[in-house]
Phi, psi and omega in degrees: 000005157328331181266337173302325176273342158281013174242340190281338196267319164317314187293342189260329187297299177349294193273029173268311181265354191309319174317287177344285184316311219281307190320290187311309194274337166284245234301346187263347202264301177303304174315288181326315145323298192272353167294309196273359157284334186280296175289339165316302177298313199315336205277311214277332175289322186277330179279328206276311183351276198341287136025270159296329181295330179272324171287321182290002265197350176171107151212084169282313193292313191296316189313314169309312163312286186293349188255007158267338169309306225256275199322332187269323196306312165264009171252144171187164185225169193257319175329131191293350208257001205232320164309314192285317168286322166278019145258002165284316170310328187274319179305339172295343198236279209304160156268157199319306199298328155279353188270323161317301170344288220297319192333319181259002210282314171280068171265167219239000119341337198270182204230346215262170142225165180222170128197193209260148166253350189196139156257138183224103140008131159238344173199147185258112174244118167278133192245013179159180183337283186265009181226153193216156173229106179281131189259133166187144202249131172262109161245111163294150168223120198249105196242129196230128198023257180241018160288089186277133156220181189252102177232159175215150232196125163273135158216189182219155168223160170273141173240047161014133138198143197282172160325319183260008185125341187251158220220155197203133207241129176210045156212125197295177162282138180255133188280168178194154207294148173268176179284123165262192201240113185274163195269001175294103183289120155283158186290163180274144182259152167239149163293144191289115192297349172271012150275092183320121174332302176315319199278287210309317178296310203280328167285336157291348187283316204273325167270005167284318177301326164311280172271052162244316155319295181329300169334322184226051187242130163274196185273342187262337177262348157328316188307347191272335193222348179255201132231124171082352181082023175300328192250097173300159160285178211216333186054031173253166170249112199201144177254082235266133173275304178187158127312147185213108182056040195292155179225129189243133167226155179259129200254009234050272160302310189319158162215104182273124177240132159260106179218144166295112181238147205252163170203173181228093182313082183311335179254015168207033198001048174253164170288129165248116183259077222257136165277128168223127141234143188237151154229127162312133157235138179226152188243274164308281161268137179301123153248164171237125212248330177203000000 
C-alpha cells in the first residue's frame, strides 16, 4: 500500500499553480487579441491611403468634368429658348437637388449676357474616399447693352466619383480667393572669387560662341560643345543678342555658371530672354557636361 500515499503529496503541490497558469494563458489570450487588433486597423489605415493616393495619381477627368461645366455654367444669353438650353446642359453635371438651386439663377429679366473665353483648374483636393474639391478661375466676357467687359471670378465645387468612373458635382460654385502672387525672392547668386579674371574671361568667350550657334546647331554639331545630348537642338530663328549677368562658381574639376542670354525672336520680333544653369568641364576644351 505505499504508492497512494507517495502519489498523494505530488497530487497536491498542482493545484498551487493552476491560478498562475490559467492567469499567464488569459493574459497570453488578450495580448494576442489586441496585437491583431491593432495591427488590423493599421493594415486597414494604409490600405485606405493607398487607396487615396491611387485615386489622386490622375486627375485630368475630374479637371476636365469641371472646366465643360463651368464653359455652360457661365455662358448665357435672356431668351427663354438659350435659358432652357443651358439648364438642359448644367443638368449633365449637377445632382437633382443643385439642379432645383440652380432654377432662377439665369431670367430672361436680367440685362446681362456672358460668355466664358477661359477656365483654369488651379487646384484638385481630396475631401474623401470619393469626393474632391476643385479650385478653379472662370474668365468671362460680360456684356450689358452695348458694353462688354472682362471679368474674372474664383470658385470651388464638390465633384463626387463613382467606382467605376462617373462623376456628379454636389456642391454648388462656391466664391472663393484668387491664387495669389508670392512675395518669394530667391538669393542673388555671386560669382565665386576664387574663379579667376582668366577662367571667367575664357568661359565667357566660349559661351558667347555657343549661343550664338546654338539656335540653328543640329545634334551632331552640338556634340562639340554638349556632352551626352544635355543641351537639345532647339531650331528656332534667333539671333543672340549679349549674355546677362552670368555668375561663376567653382565645382571641383567643375565651373557651375548661371546666365541669362538674351536673343531676338526673328519672327515676332521680341526679346527673348532664356535661363540657364550649366556646368563646365574643360580637358582640351570648355565643354558643357550637365
Amino acid at each position: 500500500m505505499p504508492f497512494p500515499a507517495q502519489i498523494a503529496p505530488g497530487r497536491a503541490k498542482y493545484p498551487e499553480y493552476k491560478p498562475l497558469l490559467l492567469w499567464a494563458v488569459l493574459l497570453a489570450s488578450t495580448s494576442f487579441s489586441v496585437y491583431k487588433n491593432f495591427t488590423a486597423i493599421d493594415t486597414h489605415t494604409v490600405h485606405e491611403k493607398e487607396i487615396i493616393q491611387l485615386r489622386l495619381n490622375d486627375t485630368n477627368g475630374i479637371e476636365n468634368f469641371v472646366k465643360n461645366f463651368a464653359k455652360a455654367y457661365y455662358s448665357w444669353d435672356t431668351s427663354k429658348e438659350a435659358i432652357e438650353a443651358r439648364t438642359t446642359e448644367i443638368s449633365k453635371y449637377l445632382t437633382k437637388e443643385l439642379q432645383d438651386l440652380n432654377a432662377d439663377t439665369i431670367r430672361t429679366d436680367i440685362p446681362t449676357s456672358a460668355t466664358v473665353t477661359n477656365v483654369l483648374v488651379w487646384n484638385v483636393e481630396q475631401s474623401g474616399t470619393d469626393d474632391f474639391t476643385v479650385a478653379y478661375e472662370v474668365d468671362q466676357q460680360v456684356k450689358e447693352g452695348e458694353q462688354t467687359q472682362a471679368v474674372t471670378e474664383n470658385y470651388t465645387v464638390t465633384v463626387h466619383v463613382d467606382k467605376n468612373g462617373a462623376m456628379v458635382i454636389t456642391q454648388n460654385p462656391t466664391l472663393a480667393p484668387a491664387v495669389q502672387k508670392s512675395k518669394y525672392e530667391p538669393k542673388a547668386q555671386e560669382t565665386d572669387v576664387s574663379v579667376s579674371s582668366d577662367t571667367v574671361k575664357d568661359v565667357t568667350a566660349f559661351l558667347e560662341t555657343f549661343f550664338k550657334f546654338y539656335p540653328t546647331a543640329t545634334e551632331k554639331e552640338l556634340a562639340y560643345y554638349v556632352k551626352d545630348g544635355v543641351l537639345a537642338p532647339v531650331s528656332g530663328d534667333y539671333v543672340f543678342s549679349e549674355l546677362v549677368n552670368p555668375v561663376f562658381t567653382e565645382d571641383g574639376d567643375n565651373l557651375k555658371v548661371s546666365v541669362s542670354v538674351k536673343y531676338l525672336n526673328n519672327k515676332s520680333k521680341m526679346t527673348q530672354i532664356s535661363q540657364y544653369e550649366l556646368v563646365l568641364h574643360k580637358d582640351d576644351n570648355w565643354k558643357i557636361v550637365e
